[in-house]
C-alpha positions in Angstrom: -9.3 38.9 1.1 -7.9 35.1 1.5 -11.2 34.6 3.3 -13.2 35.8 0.4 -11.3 33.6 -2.1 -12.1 30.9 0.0 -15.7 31.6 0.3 -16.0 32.3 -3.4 -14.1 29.0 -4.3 -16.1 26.5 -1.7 -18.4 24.9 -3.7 -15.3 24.0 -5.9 -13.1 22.5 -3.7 -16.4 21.1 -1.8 -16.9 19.3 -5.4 -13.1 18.2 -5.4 -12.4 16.8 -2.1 -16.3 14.3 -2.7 -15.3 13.7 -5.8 -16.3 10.5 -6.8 -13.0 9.1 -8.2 -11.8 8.1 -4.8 -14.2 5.8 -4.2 -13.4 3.8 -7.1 -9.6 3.3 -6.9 -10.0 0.3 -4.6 -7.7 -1.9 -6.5 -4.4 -1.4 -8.2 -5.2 -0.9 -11.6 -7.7 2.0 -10.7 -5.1 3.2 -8.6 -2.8 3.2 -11.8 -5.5 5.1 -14.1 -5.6 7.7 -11.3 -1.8 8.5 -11.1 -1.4 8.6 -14.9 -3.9 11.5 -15.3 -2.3 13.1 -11.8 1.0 13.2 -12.8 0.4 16.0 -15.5 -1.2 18.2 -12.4 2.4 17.6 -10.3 4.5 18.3 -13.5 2.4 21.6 -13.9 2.4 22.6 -10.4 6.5 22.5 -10.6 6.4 24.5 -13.3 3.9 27.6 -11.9 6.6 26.9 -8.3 9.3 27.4 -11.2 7.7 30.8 -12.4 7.2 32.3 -9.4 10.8 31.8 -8.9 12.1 33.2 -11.6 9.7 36.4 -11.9 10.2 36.8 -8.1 14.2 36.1 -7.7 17.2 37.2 -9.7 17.6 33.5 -12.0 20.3 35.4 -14.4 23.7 36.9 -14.6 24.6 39.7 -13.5 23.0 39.3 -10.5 20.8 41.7 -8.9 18.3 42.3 -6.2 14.6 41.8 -7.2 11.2 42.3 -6.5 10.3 42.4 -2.5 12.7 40.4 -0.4 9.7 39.4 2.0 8.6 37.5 -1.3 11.8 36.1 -2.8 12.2 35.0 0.9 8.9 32.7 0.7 9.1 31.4 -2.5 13.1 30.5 -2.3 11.8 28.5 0.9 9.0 26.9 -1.3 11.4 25.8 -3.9 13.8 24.2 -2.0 11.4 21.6 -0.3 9.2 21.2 -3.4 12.5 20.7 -5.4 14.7 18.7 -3.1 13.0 16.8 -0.6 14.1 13.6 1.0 13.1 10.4 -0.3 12.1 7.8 1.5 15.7 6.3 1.8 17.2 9.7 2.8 17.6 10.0 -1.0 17.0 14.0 -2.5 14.4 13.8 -5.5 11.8 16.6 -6.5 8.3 15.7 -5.7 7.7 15.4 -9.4 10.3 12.6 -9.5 9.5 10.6 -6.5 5.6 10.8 -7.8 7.3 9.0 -11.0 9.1 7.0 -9.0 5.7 6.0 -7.1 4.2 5.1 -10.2 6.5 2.9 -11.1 6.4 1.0 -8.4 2.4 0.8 -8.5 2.7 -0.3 -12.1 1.6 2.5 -14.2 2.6 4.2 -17.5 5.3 6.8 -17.1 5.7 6.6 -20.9 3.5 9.2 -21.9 4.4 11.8 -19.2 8.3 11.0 -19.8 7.6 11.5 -23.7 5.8 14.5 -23.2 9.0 16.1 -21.3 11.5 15.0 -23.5 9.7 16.2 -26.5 9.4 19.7 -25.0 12.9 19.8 -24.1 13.6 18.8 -27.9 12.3 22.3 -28.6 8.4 21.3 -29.5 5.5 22.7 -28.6 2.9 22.0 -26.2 0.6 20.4 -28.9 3.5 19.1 -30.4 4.4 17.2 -27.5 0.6 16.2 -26.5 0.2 14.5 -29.3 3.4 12.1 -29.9 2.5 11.4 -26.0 -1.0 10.8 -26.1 -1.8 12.9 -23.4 -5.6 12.9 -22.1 -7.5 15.3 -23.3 -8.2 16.7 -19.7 -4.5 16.7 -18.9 -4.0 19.2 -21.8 -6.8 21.3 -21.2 -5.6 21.2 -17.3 -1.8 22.2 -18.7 -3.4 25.1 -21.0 -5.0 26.8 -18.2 -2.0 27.1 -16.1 0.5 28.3 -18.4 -2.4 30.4 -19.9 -1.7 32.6 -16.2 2.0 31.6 -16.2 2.4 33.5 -19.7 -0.2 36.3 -18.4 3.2 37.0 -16.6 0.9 38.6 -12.9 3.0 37.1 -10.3 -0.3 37.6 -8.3 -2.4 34.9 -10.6 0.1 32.8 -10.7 0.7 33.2 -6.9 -2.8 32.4 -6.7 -2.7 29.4 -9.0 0.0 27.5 -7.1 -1.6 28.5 -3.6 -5.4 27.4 -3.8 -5.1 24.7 -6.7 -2.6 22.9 -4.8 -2.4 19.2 -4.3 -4.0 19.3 -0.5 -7.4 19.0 -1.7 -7.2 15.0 -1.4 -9.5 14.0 1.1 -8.5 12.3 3.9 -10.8 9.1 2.4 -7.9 8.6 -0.3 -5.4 8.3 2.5 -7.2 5.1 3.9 -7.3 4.1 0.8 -3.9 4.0 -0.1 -3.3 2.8 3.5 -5.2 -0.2 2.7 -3.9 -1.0 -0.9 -0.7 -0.5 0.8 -1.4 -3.4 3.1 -2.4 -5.4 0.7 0.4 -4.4 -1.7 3.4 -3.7 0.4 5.8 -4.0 -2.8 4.3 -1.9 -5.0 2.6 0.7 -2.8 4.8 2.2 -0.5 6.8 4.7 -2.1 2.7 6.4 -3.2 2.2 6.5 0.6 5.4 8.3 1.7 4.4 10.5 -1.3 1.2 11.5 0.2 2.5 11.3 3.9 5.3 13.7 2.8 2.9 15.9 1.7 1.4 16.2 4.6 4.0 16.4 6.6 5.5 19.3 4.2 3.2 20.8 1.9 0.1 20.5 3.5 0.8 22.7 6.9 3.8 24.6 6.4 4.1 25.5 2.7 0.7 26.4 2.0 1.3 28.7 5.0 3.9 30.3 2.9 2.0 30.4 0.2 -1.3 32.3 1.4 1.3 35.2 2.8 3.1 35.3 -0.6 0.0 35.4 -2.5 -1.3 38.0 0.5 2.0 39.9 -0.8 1.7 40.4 -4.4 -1.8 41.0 -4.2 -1.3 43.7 -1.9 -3.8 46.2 -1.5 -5.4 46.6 -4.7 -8.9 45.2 -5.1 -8.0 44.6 -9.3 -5.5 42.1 -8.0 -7.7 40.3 -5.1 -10.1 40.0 -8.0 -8.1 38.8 -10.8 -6.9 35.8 -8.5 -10.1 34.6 -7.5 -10.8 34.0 -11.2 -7.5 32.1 -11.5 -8.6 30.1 -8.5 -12.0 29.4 -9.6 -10.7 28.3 -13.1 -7.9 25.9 -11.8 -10.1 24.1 -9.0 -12.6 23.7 -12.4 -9.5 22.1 -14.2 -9.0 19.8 -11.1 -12.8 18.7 -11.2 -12.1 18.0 -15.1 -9.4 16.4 -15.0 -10.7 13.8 -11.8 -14.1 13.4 -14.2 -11.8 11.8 -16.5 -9.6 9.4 -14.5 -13.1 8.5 -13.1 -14.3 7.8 -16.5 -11.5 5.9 -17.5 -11.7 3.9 -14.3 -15.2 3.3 -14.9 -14.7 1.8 -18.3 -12.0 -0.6 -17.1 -14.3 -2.1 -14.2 -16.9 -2.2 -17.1 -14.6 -4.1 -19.5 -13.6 -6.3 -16.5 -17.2 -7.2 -15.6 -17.9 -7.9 -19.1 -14.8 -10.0 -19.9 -16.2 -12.3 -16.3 -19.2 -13.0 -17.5 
C-alpha cells in the first residue's frame, strides 16, 4: 500500500523535485526569498512530529502506557533526532532552530516567522498571528492544511502527512547550488549547508525509514485508512508545489526590479 501511495503521488513530487524555483536561487538574495517562505514548512513539520507524539505516547500525568508500543517506539526515535540534533559545533538545536539559525547567517528575515511564534504562544490565533507577521499567503494556506489533518485527530493522516510531505523532496540540483553559493559565500552559507547535509545524513535515509513503517502501522489493514492517507499526501505535496510557486514568484519579481533598477 506504500507503493500505491507512491504511484498515486508521482506526478506530484515529480512536479516538486523540477520545480522551477531552484534554478533561480543562484545568488544570495534569491537564496534569502527561498528560506523565508521554507521556514513556515519546517515550523509546520515540527509541529505534525509534535502530534504524533503526543497522540501516540503518554505526554501527561499520571503516566500510562498508550497506543502500540511498536509505534511509540518509532516516533519517540523520530523526536529525538528531529528535536535535538547536533549542530555544527557539537551544539544540540532542533532542526527548526538551526534552519533559523541558517537564515541568519544567509541574511534573511526571521522577523516574521519569530512574530508569528510569539504571537501564538501569547494565546492568538492562527489568523491572528498571520497577520501581525505578514505571513505569505501560501505559507498560511500551507499551515491550514496541516493542522486541518492535525485537528482531524487520525494518527494515520497525520502519519501520512509527516512521512510523504517531508523535506527530502529537494533535488539533488539545490545541493550544488548551495555548494556553490557556499564557495562563494563561506561566511554566510555554511551553517544552510550542514542543514541540508544533516538532513541527509539523518532524515533522508534513516528517519523516513521509520516513518513509512509507522505510517504502515497505523494504517494497518484497513483499506478506509490506506485511502484517507493518500488524500492527505496528495494535498500536502499540492501545498509544497504552492508554496515553491510563490517563493519563485517572489524571486522573479526581485530579478525583475534588479534588471529594471540597471538599466
Amino acid at each position: 500500500m506504500i507503493e500505491k501511495i507512491n504511484q498515486e503521488a508521482a506526478h506530484l513530487k515529480s512536479q516538486i523535485v523540477n520545480h522551477k524555483v531552484y534554478a533561480q536561487i543562484s545568488d544570495l538574495p534569491a537564496l534569502r526569498i527561498f528560506m523565508e517562505h521554507h521556514i513556515y514548512a519546517v515550523w509546520d513539520f515540527m509541529s505534525l512530529l509534535k502530534a504524533l507524539q503526543i497522540n501516540l505516547t503518554c505526554t501527561t500525568l499520571p503516566w500510562f502506557p498508550v497506543g502500540n508500543s511498536k509505534t511509540r517506539q518509532l516516533i519517540n526515535e523520530i523526536v529525538a533526532g528531529e528535536e535535538s540534533d547536533l549542530d555544527a559545533d557539537g551544539g544540540i538545536k532542533s532542526h527548526f532552530e538551526l534552519y533559523l539559525d541558517a537564515m541568519e547567517q544567509v541574511g534573511a528575515n526571521t522577523k516574521p516567522i519569530s512574530t508569528f511564534i510569539d504571537t501564538l504562544q501569547k494565546g492568538a490565533t492562527f489568523q491572528e498571528a498571520y497577520a501581525k507577521a505578514q505571513v505569505p499567503s501560501a505559507a498560511q494556506k500551507f499551515m491550514d492544511s496541516t493542522f486541518a489533518v492535525i485537528n482531524a485527530g487520525k494518527n494515520h493522516a497525520t502519519a501520512a502527512a509527516f512521512t510523504f510531505g517531508r523535506e527530502d523532496l529537494i533535488p539533488n540540483m539545490f545541493h550544488t547550488m548551495v555548494n556553490d553559493l557556499n564557495s562563494k559565500h563561506p561566511a554566510q552559507v555554511t551553517i544552510f549547508k550542514y542543514y541540508l547535509d544533516r538532513h541527509i545524513e539523518v532524515d533522508g535515509d534513516h528517519h523516513s525509514h521509520l516513518a513509512l513503517t509507522m505510517t504502515s502501522e497505523l494504517c494497518g489493514t484497513e483499506d478506509k485508512a490506506w485511502n484517507e492517507a493518500s488524500d492527505v499526501v496528495k494535498e500536502a505535496l499540492q501545498q509544497r508545489i504552492n508554496l515553491w510557486d510563490a517563493a519563485l514568484l517572489e524571486i522573479e519579481r526581485l530579478s525583475e526590479t534588479t534588471v529594471s533598477l540597471q538599466a
